[in-house]
N, C-alpha and C positions, 0 to 999 in steps of 0.2 A: 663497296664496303657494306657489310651488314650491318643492318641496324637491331639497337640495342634495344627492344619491348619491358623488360626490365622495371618495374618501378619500384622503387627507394625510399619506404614506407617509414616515417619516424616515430620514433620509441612510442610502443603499446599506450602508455600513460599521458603521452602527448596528444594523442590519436582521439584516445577514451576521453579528455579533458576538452579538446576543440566539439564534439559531438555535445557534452554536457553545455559548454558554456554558449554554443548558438541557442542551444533550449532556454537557459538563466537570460540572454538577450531577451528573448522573444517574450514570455512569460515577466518580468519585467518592465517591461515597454507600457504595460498596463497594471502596473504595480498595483494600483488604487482599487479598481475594481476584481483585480486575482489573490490581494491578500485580504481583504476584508473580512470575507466570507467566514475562510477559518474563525476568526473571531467571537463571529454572530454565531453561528451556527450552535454553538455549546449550550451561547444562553437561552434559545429560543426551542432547543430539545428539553434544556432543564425547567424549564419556564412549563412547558405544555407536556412533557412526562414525569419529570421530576416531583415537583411541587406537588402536581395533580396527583399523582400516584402513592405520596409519600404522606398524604394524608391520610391513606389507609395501610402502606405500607410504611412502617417507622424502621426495620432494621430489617438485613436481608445479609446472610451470612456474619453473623455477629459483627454489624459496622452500622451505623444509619443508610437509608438507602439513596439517597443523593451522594453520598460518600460511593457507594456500589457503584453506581452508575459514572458518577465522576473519573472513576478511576478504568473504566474502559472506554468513555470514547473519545480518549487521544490515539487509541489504537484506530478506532473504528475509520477514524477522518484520517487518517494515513491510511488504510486500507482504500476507501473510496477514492481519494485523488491518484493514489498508482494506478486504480483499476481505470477511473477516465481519462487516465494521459496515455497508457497503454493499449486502449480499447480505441473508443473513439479518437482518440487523439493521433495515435498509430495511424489508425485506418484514414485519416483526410489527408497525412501525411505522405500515407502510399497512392489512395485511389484519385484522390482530388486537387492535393496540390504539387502534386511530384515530387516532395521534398528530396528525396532518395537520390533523384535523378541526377539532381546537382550537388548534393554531399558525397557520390560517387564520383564526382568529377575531380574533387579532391584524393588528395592520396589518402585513404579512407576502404574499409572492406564492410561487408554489410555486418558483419559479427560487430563490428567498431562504433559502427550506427545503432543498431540493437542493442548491444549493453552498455551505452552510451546513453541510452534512455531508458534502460533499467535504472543507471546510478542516477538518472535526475530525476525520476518516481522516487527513488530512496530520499533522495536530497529532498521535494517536497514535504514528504512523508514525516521528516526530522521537521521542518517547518510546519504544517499542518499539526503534529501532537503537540508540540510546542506552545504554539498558538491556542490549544487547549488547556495545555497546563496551566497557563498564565492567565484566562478564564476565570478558571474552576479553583486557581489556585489563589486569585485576588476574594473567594469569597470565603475560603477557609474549607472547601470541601474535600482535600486533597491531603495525606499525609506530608511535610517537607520534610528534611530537602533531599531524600529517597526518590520522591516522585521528580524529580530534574534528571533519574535516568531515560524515563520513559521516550526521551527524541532517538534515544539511542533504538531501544527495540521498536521505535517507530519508522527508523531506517529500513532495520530489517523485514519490518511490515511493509513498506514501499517496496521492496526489490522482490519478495517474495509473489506479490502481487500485481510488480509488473511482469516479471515471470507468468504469472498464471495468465496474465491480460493479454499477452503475446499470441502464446498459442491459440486463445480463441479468436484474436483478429485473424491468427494463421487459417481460422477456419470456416470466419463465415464469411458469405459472398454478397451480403449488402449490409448495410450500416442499422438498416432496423432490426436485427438478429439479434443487435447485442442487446436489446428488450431482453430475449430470453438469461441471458447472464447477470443481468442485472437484478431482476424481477425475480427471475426465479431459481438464482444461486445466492449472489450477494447479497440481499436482502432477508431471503428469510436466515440465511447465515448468521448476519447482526443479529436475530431475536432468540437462537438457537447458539449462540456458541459461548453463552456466558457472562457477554455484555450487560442483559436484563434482570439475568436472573441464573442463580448455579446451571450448570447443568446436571447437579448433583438431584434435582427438585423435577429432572424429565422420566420420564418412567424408565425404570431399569432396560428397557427392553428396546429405547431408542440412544443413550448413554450413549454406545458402542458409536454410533453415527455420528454424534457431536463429534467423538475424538478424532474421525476425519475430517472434519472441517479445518481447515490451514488458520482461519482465526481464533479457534480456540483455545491455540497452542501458543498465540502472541498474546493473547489477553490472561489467559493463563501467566506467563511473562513479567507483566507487566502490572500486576496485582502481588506477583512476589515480590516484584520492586518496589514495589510501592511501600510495601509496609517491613522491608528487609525479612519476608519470609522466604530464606533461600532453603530447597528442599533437593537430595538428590535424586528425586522424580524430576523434577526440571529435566535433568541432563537429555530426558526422551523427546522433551518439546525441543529442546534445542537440536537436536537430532534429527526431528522431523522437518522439522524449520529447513533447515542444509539440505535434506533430502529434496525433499518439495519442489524447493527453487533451482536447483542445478540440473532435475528431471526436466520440470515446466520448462525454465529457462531454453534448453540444449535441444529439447523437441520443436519449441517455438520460434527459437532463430532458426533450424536449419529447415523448417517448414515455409515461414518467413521468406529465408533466404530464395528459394524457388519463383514465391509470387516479384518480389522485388527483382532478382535479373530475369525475367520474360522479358 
């Protein structure tokens, strides 16, 4: 009789949800020492840039500038936890601990895995701005209750940027590389894309450069929300948003996908 190879894969959403929720385990499991951080982390940037800066600098786009600042980095920490669960996180998943190996063993395909930890960089990402909001928001530096959209386009800053984080794990071939993505994209990023300061305040003749940066267009975002300045210029960010991630995404997995089944 011939046998039937065949496997009988359950519903997409079921698929996508068992991928997320081994991550929500795991990540969990140390709940104490992996939510903290978000926390701290707001008061000890406003504390040491803030404060410090705001003693020379009082207002920076007609707002105070602890106000400025406040209101971009709930994006900024949903951008960085996508990029290290997608970077590093990826990479020990594929090179160091197998993880693939045996979520393969499940009825499961590598796209299922993949965008399975895109949607839990987003899910972070809603947790991380959050965990900022509620910061920034217990000190009065944040408009309410406008600024309670921010987990939403914080979502979309996690996927965008597990997107982007994909494809560079697709590309480098050890774990200290991603120095250079870190160092010297995402970082000078946060000081160039609007977070610190307009980019309206960069010389006309670098402007053009900020608006490729993929964070400018979610901080952008998330500052119309904040104060309900909704503009139909938005529509371009959000445009580019979608672009972004369905390129990065669709190169990254199926690049991805090559080093995982060898």
């Amino acid at each position: 009789m011939p046998i039937n190879n065949t496997v009988e894969y359950p519903p997409l959403a079921a698929r996508l949800y068992s991928v997320w929720f081994r991550h929500f385990r795991v990540y969990t499991k140390h709940l104490l020492s992996n939510g903290l951080p978000p926390f701290l982390e707001p008061l000890i940037f406003l504390a040491g840039i803030g404060i410090g800066m705001g003693k020379y600098v009082e207002n920076m786009a007609g707002m105070p500038y602890l106000t400025y600042l406040a209101t971009g980095l709930p994006i900024t920490a949903a951008m960085f936890t996508a990029a290290f669960e997608c970077s590093f996180g990826t990479f020990i998943r594929l090179e160091f601990d197998h993880i693939y190996d045996g979520m393969l063993a499940a009825p499961l395909t590598v796209e299922d895995c993949l965008i399975g930890e895109i949607l839990w960089a987003g899910s972070k990402g809603v947790f991380f701005s959050f965990a900022v909001i509620i910061v920034v928001g217990a000190f009065g530096l944040i408009p309410l209750p406008w600024s309670l959209m921010t987990p939403i386009i914080g979502f979309f800053t996690g996927i965008m940027f597990a997107s982007l984080s994909l494809l560079v794990t697709s590309i480098v071939s050890n774990i200290n590389q991603f120095n250079f993505y870190f160092t010297g994209f995402l970082s000078p990023m946060f000081f160039f894309a609007g977070v610190v300061f307009p980019i309206e305040n960069l010389p006309k003749a670098l402007q053009p450069f900020a608006e490729v940066f993929p964070l400018t267009h979610v901080v952008r975002l998330c500052r119309a929300a904040d104060f309900a300045d909704f503009k139909v210029s938005l529509l371009f960010d959000c445009l580019f948003i979608v672009i972004f991630t369905l390129v990065t995404a669709w190169i990254g997995i199926a690049r991805l996908k090559k080093k995982i089944m060898v």
